[in-house]
ROKOL-38507 format. One record per residue (C-alpha): x negated, y negated, z; residue in three letters. Coordinates in steps of 0.5 Angstrom, whole numbers, m for minus. Layout:
residues N
+-------+-------+-------+------+
:    c1 :    c2 :    c3 : rest :
+-------+-------+-------+------+
:     X :     Y :     Z :  ALA :
...
+-------+-------+-------+------+
end
This chain:
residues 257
+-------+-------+-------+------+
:    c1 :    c2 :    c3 : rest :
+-------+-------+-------+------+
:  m250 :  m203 :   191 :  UNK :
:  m243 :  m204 :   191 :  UNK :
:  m244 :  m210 :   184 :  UNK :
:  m246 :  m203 :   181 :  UNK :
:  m241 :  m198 :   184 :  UNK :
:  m237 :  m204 :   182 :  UNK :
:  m239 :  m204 :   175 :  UNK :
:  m238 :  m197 :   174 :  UNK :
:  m232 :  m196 :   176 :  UNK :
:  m230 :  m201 :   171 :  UNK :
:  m233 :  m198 :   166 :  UNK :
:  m230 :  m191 :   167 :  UNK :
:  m223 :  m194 :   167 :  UNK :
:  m224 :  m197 :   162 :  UNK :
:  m226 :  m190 :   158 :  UNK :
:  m220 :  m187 :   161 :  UNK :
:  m215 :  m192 :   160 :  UNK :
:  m218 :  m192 :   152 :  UNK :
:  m217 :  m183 :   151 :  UNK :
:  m210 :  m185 :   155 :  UNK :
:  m209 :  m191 :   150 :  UNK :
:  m211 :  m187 :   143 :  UNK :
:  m206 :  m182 :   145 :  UNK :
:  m199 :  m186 :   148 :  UNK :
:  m200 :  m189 :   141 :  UNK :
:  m201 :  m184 :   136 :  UNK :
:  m203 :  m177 :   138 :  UNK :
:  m199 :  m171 :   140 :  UNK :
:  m201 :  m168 :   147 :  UNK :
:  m198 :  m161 :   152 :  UNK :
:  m194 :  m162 :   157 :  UNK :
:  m194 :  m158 :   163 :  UNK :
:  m189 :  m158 :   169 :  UNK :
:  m193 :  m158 :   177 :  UNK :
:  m188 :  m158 :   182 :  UNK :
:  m181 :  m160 :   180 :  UNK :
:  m179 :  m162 :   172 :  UNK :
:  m180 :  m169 :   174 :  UNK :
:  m188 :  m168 :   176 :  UNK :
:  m191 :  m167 :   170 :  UNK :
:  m199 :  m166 :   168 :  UNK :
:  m202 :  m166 :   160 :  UNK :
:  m208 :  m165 :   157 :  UNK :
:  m209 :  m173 :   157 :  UNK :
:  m209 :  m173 :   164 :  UNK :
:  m215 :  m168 :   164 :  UNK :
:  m219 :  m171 :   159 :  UNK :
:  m219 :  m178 :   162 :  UNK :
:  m221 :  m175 :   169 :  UNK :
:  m227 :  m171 :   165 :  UNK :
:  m228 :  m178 :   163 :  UNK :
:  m228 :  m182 :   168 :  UNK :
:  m232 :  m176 :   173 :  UNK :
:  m238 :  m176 :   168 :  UNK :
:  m239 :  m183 :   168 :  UNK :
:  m239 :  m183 :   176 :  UNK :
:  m243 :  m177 :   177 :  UNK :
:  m249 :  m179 :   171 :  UNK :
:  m249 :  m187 :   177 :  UNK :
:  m248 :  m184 :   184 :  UNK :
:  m249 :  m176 :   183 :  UNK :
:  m249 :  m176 :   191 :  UNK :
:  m241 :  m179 :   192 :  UNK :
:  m237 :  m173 :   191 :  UNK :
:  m231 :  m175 :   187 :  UNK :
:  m224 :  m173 :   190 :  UNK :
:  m220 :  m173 :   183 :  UNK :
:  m211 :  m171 :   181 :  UNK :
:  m215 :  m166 :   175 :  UNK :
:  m221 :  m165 :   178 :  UNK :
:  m226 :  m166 :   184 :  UNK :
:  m233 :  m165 :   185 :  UNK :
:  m235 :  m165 :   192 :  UNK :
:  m242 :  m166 :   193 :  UNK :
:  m246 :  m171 :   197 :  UNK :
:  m243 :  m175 :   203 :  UNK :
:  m237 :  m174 :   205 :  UNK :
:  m237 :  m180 :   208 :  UNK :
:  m236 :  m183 :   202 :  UNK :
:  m232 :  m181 :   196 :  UNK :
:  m229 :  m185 :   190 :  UNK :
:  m222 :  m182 :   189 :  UNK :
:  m219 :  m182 :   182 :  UNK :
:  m213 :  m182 :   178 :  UNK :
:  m214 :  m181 :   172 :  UNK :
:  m207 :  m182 :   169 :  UNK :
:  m201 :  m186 :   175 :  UNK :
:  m195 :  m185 :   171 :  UNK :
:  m195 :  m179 :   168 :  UNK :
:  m188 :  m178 :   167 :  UNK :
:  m187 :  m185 :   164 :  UNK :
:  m193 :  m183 :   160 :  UNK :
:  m189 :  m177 :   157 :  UNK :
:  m183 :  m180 :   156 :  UNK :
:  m187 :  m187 :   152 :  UNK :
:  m186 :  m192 :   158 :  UNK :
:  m192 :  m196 :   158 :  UNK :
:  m192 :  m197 :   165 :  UNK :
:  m198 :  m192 :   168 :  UNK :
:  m205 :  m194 :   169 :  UNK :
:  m212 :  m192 :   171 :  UNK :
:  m213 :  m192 :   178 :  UNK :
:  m220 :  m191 :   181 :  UNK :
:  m222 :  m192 :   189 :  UNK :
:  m229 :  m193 :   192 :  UNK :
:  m228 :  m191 :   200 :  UNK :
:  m233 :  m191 :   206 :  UNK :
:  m232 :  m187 :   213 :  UNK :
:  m224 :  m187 :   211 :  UNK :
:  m224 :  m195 :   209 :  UNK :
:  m222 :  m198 :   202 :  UNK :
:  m229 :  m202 :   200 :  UNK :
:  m228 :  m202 :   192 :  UNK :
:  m221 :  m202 :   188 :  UNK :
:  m221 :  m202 :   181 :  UNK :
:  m213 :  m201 :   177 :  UNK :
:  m214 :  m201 :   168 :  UNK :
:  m207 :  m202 :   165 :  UNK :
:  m208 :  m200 :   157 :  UNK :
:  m203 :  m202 :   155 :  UNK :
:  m202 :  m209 :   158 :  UNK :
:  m210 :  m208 :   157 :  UNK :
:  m210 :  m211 :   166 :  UNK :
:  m216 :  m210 :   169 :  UNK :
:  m215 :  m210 :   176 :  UNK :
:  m221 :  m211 :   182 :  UNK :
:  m222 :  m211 :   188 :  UNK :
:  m228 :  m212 :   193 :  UNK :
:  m228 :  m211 :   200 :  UNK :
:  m228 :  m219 :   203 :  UNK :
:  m228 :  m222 :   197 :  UNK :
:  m221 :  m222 :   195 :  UNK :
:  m217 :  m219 :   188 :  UNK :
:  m218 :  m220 :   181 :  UNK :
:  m214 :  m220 :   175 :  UNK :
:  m218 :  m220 :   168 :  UNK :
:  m223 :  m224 :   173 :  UNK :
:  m217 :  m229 :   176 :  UNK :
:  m216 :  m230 :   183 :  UNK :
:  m209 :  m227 :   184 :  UNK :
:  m205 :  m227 :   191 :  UNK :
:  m199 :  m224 :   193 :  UNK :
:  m192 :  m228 :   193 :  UNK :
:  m190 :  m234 :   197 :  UNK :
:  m183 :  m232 :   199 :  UNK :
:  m180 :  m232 :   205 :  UNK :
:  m173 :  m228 :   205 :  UNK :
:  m171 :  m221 :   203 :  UNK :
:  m166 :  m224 :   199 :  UNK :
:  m166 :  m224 :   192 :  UNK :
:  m173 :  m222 :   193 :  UNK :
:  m177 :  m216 :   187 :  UNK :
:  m177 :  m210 :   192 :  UNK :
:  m179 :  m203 :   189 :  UNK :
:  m180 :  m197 :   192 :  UNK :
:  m180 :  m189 :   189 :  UNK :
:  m177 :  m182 :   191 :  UNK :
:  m181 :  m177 :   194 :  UNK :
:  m183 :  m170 :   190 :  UNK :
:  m181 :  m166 :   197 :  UNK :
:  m174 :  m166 :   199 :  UNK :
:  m175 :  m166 :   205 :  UNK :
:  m176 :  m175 :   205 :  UNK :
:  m170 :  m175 :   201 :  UNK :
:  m165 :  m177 :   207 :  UNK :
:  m169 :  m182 :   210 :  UNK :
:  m170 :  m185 :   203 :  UNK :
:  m164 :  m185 :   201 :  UNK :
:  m162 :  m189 :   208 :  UNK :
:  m167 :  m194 :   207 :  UNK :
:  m165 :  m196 :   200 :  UNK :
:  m157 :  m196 :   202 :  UNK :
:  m160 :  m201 :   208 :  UNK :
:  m165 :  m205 :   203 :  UNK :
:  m159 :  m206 :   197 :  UNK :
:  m155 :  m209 :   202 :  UNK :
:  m159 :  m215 :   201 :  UNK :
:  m163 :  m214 :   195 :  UNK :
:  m164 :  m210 :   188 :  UNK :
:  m169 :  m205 :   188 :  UNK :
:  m172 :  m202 :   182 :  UNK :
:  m177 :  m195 :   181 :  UNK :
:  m182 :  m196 :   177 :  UNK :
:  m187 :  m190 :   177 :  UNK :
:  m194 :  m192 :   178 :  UNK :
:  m196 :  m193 :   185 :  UNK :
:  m202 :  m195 :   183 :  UNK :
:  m200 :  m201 :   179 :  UNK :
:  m194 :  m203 :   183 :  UNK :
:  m199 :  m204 :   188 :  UNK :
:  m202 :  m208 :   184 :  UNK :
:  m196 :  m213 :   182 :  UNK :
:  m195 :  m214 :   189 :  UNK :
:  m203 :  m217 :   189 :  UNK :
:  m201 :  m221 :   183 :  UNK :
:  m194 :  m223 :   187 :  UNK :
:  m189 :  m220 :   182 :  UNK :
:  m187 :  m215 :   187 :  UNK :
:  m185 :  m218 :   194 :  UNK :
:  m185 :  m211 :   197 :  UNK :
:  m186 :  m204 :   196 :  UNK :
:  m186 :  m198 :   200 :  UNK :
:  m186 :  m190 :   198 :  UNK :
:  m187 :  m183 :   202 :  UNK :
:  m191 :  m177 :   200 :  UNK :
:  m196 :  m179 :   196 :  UNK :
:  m203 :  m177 :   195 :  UNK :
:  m209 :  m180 :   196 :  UNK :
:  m212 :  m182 :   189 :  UNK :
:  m205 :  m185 :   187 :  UNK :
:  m207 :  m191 :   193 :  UNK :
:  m214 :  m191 :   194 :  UNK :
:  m215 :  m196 :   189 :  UNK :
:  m209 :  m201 :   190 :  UNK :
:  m209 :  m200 :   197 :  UNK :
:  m215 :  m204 :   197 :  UNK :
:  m212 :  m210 :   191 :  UNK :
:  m207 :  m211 :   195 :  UNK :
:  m210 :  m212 :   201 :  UNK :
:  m215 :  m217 :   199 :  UNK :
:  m209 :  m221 :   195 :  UNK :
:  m207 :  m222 :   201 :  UNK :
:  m201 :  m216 :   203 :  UNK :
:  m200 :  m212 :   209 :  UNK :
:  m201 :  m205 :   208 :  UNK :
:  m199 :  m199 :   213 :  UNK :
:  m194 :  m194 :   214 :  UNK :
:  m186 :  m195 :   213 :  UNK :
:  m185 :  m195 :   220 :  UNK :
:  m191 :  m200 :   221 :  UNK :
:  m196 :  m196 :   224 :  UNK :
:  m202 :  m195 :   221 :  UNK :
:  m203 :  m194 :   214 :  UNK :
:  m206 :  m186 :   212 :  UNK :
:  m210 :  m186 :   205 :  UNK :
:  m208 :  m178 :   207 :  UNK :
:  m201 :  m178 :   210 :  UNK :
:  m199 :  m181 :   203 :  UNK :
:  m193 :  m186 :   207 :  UNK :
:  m195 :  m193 :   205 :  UNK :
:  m191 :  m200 :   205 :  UNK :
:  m195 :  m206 :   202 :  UNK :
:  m192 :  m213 :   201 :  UNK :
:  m194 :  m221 :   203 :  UNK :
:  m194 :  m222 :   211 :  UNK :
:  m186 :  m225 :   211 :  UNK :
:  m183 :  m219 :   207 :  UNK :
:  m186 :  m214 :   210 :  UNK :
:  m184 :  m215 :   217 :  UNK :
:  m177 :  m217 :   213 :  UNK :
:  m178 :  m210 :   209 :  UNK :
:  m180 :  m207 :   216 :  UNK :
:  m173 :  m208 :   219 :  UNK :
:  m170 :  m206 :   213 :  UNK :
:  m172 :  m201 :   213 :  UNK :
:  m171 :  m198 :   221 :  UNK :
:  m162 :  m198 :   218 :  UNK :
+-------+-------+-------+------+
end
């Protein structure tokens, strides 16, 4: 059954990322402000949603689909596929072309089937529980660094204040020995820390269809992926920290200040 959960992911990220693509390059879309001036949700976002939820409920009505515009909560709660159906929104509206599609497939609080579609770059990232991570149907494996030094570390700001100190700490910490980038999509950034672009990656507050996906890339690329404190990673804390084994110990103690 996962082949087939599998092939449908896919097919509805890729009919998300065509409704997402058709309108960065061309078409006019509204604009609407969520919780602060940087949280954002259009149209689009809603129209790739609906997209992608007719395509997963025609193949698996019984498995409820807990999505960012829109969630049908039928069937097993055991299972559910979690969706993001524009990760990236702020980037999206100002024309950075980086932001994707973001589909997770999970089981009793378990990551068992990733997909992340980048329309623009036109990257398919996929992932299956024990059988490792894929890009456009390459094997990809995360980086082989060793040292924080000089290394790509990438993390994001928290739309709650109260995260800020902490953030702002860690980031005082972290650029003492490196650089540090925001690149605003979880999701694919997950994924470069699949493919090895990235050497760590770690950010707060999140919600649970922005990880669900490329939590489960990550980890079968080869990434360790828990709290930034260490702990256990909680698709519903939202807290996550991502990176080869060696830089994530690194990062760990970096990240204590």
């Amino acid at each position: 059954m996962s082949s087939s959960i599998l092939e449908a992911m896919i097919v509805a990220s890729l009919t998300g990322g065509s409704i997402l693509r058709k309108y960065f390059e061309k078409e006019n879309f509204s604009v609407i402000q969520k919780s602060v001036s940087y949280d954002l949700v259009t149209n689009i976002d809603k129209e790739s949603q609906e997209g992608i939820n007719a395509i997963l409920s025609k193949h698996f009505p019984d498995i409820p689909v807990i999505g960012e515009e829109g969630s049908i909560q039928t069937g097993k709660q055991s299972q559910a596929f979690y969706v993001d159906p524009l990760d990236g929104t702020f980037n999206f509206v100002h024309k950075y072309p980086f932001f994707s599609v973001s589909l997770g497939y999970w089981e009793n609080n378990e990551p068992v089937i990733g997909v992340v579609f980048d329309p623009v770059r036109r990257d398919l990232f996929y992932g299956q529980k024990g059988e490792g991570a894929y890009l456009n149907g390459e094997r990809i494996h995360v980086s082989d660094r060793t040292s924080l030094e000089g290394s790509y570390l990438v993390t994001g700001f928290p739309y709650k204040e109260g995260k800020h100190p902490r953030i702002e700490k860690e980031i005082r910490s972290v650029m003492k020995l490196t650089d540090l980038r925001v690149l605003g999509s979880a999701a694919l950034e997950l994924c470069y820390v699949a493919k090895g672009i990235i050497d760590g990656y770690w950010e707060y507050d999140l919600s649970s269809w922005d990880l669900a996906g490329g939590v489960l890339i990550a980890q079968e690329a080869g990434a360790v992926v828990t709290s930034p404190s260490g702990g256990s990673f909680d698709l519903i804390e939202g807290d996550v920290l991502a990176a080869s084994p060696v830089i994530h110990q690194k990062l760990l103690e970096a990240l204590k200040y």
